[in-house]
N, C-alpha and C positions, 0 to 999 in steps of 0.2 A: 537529371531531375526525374526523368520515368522509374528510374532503380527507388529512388527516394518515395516516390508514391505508390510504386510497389507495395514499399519493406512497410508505410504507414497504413495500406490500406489490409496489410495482410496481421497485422499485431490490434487494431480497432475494431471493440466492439458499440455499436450503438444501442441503448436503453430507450431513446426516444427522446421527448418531452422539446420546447422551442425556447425558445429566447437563452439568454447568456449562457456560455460553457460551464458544466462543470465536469473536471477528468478525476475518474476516482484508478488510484497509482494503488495496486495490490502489495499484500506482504510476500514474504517470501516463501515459496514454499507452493503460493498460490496461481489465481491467474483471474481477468478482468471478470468472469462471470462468477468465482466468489459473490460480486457484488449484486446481484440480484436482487434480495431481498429488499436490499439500503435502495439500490437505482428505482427500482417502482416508485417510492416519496419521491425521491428528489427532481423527478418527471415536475412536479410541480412548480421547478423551479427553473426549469432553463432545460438546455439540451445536454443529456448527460450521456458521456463518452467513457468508455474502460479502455485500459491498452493492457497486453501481454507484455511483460517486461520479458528481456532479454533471458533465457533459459527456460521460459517457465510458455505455459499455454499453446497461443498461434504462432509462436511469436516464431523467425528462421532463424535468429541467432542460437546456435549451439556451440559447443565446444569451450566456454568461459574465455582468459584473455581479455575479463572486462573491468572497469574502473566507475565509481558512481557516478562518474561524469557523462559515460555513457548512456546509463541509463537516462540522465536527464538532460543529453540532447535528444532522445528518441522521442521523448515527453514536449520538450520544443519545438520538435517538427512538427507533433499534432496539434502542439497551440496554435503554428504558426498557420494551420488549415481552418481551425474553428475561430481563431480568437480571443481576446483575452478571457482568462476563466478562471470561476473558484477552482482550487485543487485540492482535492480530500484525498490523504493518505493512511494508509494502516501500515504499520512497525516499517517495511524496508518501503513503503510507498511512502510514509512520511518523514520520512531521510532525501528521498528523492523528490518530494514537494517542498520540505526547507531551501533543497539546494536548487531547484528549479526558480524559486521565487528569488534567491539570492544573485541567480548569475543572468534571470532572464526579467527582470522585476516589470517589462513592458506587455508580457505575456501572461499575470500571475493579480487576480482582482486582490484573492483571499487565499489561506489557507487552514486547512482543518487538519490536524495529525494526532493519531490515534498511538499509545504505549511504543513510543521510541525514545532513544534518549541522544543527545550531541557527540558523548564523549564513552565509547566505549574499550576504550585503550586496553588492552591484557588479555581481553575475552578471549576466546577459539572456540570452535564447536568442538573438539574434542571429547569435552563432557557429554556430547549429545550423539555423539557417532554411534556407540552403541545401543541405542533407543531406535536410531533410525531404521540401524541395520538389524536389528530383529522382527522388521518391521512379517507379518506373514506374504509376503510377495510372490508370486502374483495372490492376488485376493481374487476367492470364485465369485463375487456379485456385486453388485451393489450394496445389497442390505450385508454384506458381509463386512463394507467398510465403515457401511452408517452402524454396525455395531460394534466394533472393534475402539472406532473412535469416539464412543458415546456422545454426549453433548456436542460434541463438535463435527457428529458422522456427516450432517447433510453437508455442511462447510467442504468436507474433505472429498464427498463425492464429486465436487468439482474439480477436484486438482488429480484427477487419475482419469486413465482412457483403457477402453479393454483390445485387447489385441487374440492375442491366438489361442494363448494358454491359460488368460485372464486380463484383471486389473492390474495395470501398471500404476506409479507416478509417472506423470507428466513432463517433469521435470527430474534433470537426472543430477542423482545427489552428490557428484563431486562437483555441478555447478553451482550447488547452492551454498558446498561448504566454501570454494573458493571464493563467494560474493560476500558470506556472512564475516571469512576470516580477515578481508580489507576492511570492516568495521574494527575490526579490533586492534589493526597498527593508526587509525587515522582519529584526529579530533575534526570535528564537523562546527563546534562552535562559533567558527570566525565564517561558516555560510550565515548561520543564525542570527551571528551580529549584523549582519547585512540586508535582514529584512527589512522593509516598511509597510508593508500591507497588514493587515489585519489577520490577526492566526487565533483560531481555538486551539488548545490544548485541551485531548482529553485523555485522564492517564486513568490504568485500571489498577486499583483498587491489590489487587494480586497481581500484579508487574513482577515481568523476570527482569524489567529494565535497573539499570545503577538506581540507585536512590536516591532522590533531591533535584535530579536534573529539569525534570518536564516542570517541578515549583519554581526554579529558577529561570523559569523561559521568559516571564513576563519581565524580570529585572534585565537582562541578555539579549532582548530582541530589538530592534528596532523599532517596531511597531507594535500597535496596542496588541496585549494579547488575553484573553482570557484564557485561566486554569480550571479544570475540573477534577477530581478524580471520583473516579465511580464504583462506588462502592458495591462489593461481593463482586465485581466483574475479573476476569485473569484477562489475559492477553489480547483475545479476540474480543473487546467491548460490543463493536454494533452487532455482534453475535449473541453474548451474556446478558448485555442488557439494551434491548433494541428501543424497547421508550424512552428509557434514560438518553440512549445517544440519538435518539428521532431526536426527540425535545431539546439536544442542548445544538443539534446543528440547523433544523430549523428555526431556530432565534438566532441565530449567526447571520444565516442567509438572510431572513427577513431583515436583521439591522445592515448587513455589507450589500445588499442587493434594491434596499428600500422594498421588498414585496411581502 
């Protein structure tokens, strides 16, 4: 049990804020303090927890060897510290919030999941290898990554650490192809069928996800769910459009939390 609240207390970030859980589950690529900018609001709503998923942040797991199942026993260990909680995911957080609320439904109020989709059968990063690996590594500064990645630089300055000769990624990229390419032999839809709690979907507008899947969440899930998609936004929503996604998950919580 001391190894267990080790490995939870060393992948936990706290935001602050009191009353019910909420665990915001990062995409991939990232890590709990991504969420910054979203955890300041949601302070208002409860106590809001991040975790470092396996590969990515604080988190001690390296080396890959992992299954999404993993990822969301690690996510039930911390519920089973805080309590039952909303769970707000982004793209691989909210794969891992589907399958959390499905296999864990005692631990799991609500959920919120940001441009993912259930079934992405064929894909491979292949296509993207070469983007990543041209990536200019190590990067000399900070502002060197906040310009490189424009829109997206401050987002990215959290997923790198600097070391001797610069900025790294955080995460090491044949963990994340290994994590991304089990999306692509596995359907997820028969976690989805298994919900009952309450789920926002919000899908962007410019999605690299399949097309049609996150419309058909509401017919497919067990539980009520409302759809959005949010227009002019791509992948990172509560990045592209942070009022549009304040506003559609603050009416979430106030209806699943009554505040």
């Amino acid at each position: 049990m001391s190894g267990l609240v080790t490995c939870i207390k060393s992948i936990v970030v706290e935001f602050g804020g009191q009353g019910p859980g909420i665990l915001l589950l990062h995409g991939l690529m990232g890590r709990a303090t991504t969420w910054w900018p979203t955890a300041r609001w949601l302070t208002a709503y409860g106590r809001v927890v991040g975790i470092d998923a396996r590969g990515h942040g604080r988190s001690p797991h390296r080396g890959g060897g992992w299954r999404t199942e993993d990822f969301v026993e690690d996510a039930a260990a911390v519920l089973a510290e805080i309590g039952p909680s909303v769970v707000i995911g982004h793209s691989m957080g909210g794969l891992h919030a589907w399958c959390l609320a499905a296999t864990h439904p005692d631990l799991v109020r609500a959920v919120v999941v940001e441009d993912i989709a259930p079934d992405q059968r064929g894909k491979t990063v292949d296509p993207w290898k070469p983007h990543f690996e041209s990536w200019p590594v190590p990067f000399e500064s900070l502002a060197h990554i906040r310009d490189y990645f424009g829109p997206l630089g401050d987002y990215f300055t959290e997923c790198f650490e600097e070391r001797e000769d610069g900025y790294h990624l955080i995460a090491d990229l044949e963990d994340l192809y290994e994590i991304a390419n089990e999306w692509g032999r596995r359907d997820f839809w028969p976690f989805v069928e298994r919900i009952r709690c309450p789920m926002l979907a919000i899908e962007a507008e410019h999605s690299a996800m399949p097309p049609g899947q996150m419309a058909d969440l509401p017919r497919r899930a067990g539980g009520p769910v409302h759809h959005l998609v949010v227009a002019g936004a791509g992948h990172v929503v509560h990045h592209d459009a942070p009022a549009v996604y304040r506003g559609a998950v603050e009416a979430f919580l106030s209806e699943v939390l009554g505040r």
